[in-house]
C-alpha positions as CSV (number, residue, x, y, z in Angstrom):
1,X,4.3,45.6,63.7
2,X,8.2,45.1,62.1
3,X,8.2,42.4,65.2
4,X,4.9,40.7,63.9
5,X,6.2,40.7,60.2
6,X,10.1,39.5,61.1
7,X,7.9,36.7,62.3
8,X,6.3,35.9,60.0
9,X,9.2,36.5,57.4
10,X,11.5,33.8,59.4
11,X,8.4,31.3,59.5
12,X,8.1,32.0,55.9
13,X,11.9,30.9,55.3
14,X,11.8,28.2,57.6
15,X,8.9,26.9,55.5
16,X,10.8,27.1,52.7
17,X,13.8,25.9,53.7
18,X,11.7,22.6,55.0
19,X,10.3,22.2,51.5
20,X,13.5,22.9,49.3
21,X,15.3,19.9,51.8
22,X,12.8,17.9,51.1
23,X,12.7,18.1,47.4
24,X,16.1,16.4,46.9
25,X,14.7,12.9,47.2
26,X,12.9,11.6,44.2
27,X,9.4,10.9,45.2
28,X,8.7,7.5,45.0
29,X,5.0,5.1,45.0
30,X,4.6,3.2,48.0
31,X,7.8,0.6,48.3
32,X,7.2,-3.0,47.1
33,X,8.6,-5.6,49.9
34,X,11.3,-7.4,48.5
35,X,11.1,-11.3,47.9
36,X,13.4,-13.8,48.2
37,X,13.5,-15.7,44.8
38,X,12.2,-19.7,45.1
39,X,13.2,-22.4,43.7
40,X,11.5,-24.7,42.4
41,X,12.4,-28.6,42.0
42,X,10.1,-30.5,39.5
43,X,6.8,-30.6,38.9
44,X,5.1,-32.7,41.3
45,X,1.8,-34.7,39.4
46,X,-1.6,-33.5,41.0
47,X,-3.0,-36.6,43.1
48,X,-6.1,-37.2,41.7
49,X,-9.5,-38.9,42.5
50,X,-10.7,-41.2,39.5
51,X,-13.5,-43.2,38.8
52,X,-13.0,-46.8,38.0
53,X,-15.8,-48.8,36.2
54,X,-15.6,-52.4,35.7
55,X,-17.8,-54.2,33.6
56,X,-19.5,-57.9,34.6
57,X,-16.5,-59.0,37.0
58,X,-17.6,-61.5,39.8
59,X,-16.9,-60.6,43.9
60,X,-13.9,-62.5,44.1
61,X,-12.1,-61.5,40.9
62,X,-12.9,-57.7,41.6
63,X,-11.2,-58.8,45.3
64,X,-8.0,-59.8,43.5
65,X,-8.2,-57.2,41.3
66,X,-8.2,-54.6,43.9
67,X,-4.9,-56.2,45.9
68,X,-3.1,-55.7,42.9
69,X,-4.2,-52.1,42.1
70,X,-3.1,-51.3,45.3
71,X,0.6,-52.6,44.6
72,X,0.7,-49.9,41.2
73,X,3.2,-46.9,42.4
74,X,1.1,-43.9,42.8
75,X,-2.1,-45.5,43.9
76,X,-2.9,-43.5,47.7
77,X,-6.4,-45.6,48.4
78,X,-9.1,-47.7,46.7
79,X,-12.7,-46.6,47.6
80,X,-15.1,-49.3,46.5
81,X,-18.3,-47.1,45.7
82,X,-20.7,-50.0,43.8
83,X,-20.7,-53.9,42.4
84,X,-22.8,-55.7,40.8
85,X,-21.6,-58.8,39.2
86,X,-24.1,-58.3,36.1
87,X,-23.7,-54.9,35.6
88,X,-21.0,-52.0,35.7
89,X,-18.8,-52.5,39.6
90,X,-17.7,-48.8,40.6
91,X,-14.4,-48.0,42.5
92,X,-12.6,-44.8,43.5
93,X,-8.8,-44.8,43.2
94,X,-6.8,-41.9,44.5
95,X,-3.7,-41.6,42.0
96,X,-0.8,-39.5,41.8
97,X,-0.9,-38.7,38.0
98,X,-3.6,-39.1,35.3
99,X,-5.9,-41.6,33.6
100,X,-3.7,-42.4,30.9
101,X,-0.7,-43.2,33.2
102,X,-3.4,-45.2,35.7
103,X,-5.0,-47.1,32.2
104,X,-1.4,-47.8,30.6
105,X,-0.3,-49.2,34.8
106,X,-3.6,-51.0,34.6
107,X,-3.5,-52.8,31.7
108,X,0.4,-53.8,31.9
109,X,-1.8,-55.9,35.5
110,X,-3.4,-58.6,32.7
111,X,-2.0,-61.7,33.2
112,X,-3.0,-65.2,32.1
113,X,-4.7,-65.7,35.6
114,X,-6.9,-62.2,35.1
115,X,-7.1,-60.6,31.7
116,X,-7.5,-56.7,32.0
117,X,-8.8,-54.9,29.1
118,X,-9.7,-51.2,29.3
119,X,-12.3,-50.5,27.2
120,X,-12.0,-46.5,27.7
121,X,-10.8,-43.5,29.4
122,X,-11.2,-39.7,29.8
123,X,-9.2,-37.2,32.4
124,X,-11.6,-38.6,35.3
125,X,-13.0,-42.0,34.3
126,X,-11.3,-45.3,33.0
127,X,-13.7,-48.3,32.3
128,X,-12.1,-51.7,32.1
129,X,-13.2,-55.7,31.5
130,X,-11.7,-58.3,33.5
131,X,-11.9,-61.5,32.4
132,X,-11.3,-64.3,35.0
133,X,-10.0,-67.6,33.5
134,X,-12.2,-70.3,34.8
């Protein structure tokens, strides 16, 4: 019996001694990884699809028209969706930037040759008038 209970007395100890080393350290949460800070350059504009409606514009002018959309700086591709010379002619253009900057680009295209006039605008919709000089 003393045998049995120095046993257990020296597992007892040892327990404790386990638990006492142990309780130096600070408990702590789970550890976060670290992250390596990034830099960031600029702010690079969204590319954006926008609709393009042009009012009454014949084949030919809307033809022109398009070559020299495609010259603007931004301007990634011109989908042609719809024309209709007596109606409302419906293009896609996919523009790094917004409608305002792709309006204000637009209408600095009028020329003598092809008057551009946008008649309005919202985030994803510019309508314009071309008027071909005849």
């Amino acid at each position: 019996m003393k045998k049995w209970k120095a046993i257990v007395l020296a597992s007892a100890t040892l327990t404790l001694f386990a638990c006492v080393g142990s309780s130096n350290k600070a408990v702590k949460g789970p550890e976060r990884p670290k992250t390596a800070s990034v830099r960031r350059g600029p702010a690079v504009p969204a590319t954006a699809l926008l609709s393009v409606e042009i009012e009454g514009v014949d084949y030919q002018t809307l033809a022109i028209f398009k070559q020299k959309l495609r010259a603007v700086p931004g301007v990634k591709g011109i989908y042609q969706q719809s024309f209709d010379a007596n109606a409302v002619s419906q293009l896609q253009v996919e523009y790094v930037g917004t409608a305002q900057t792709l309006a204000d680009a637009i209408q600095q295209l009028s020329s003598q040759e092809m008057p551009v006039q946008v008649v309005s605008f919202d985030p994803s919709k510019i309508r314009l008038r071309l008027v071909p000089n005849m």
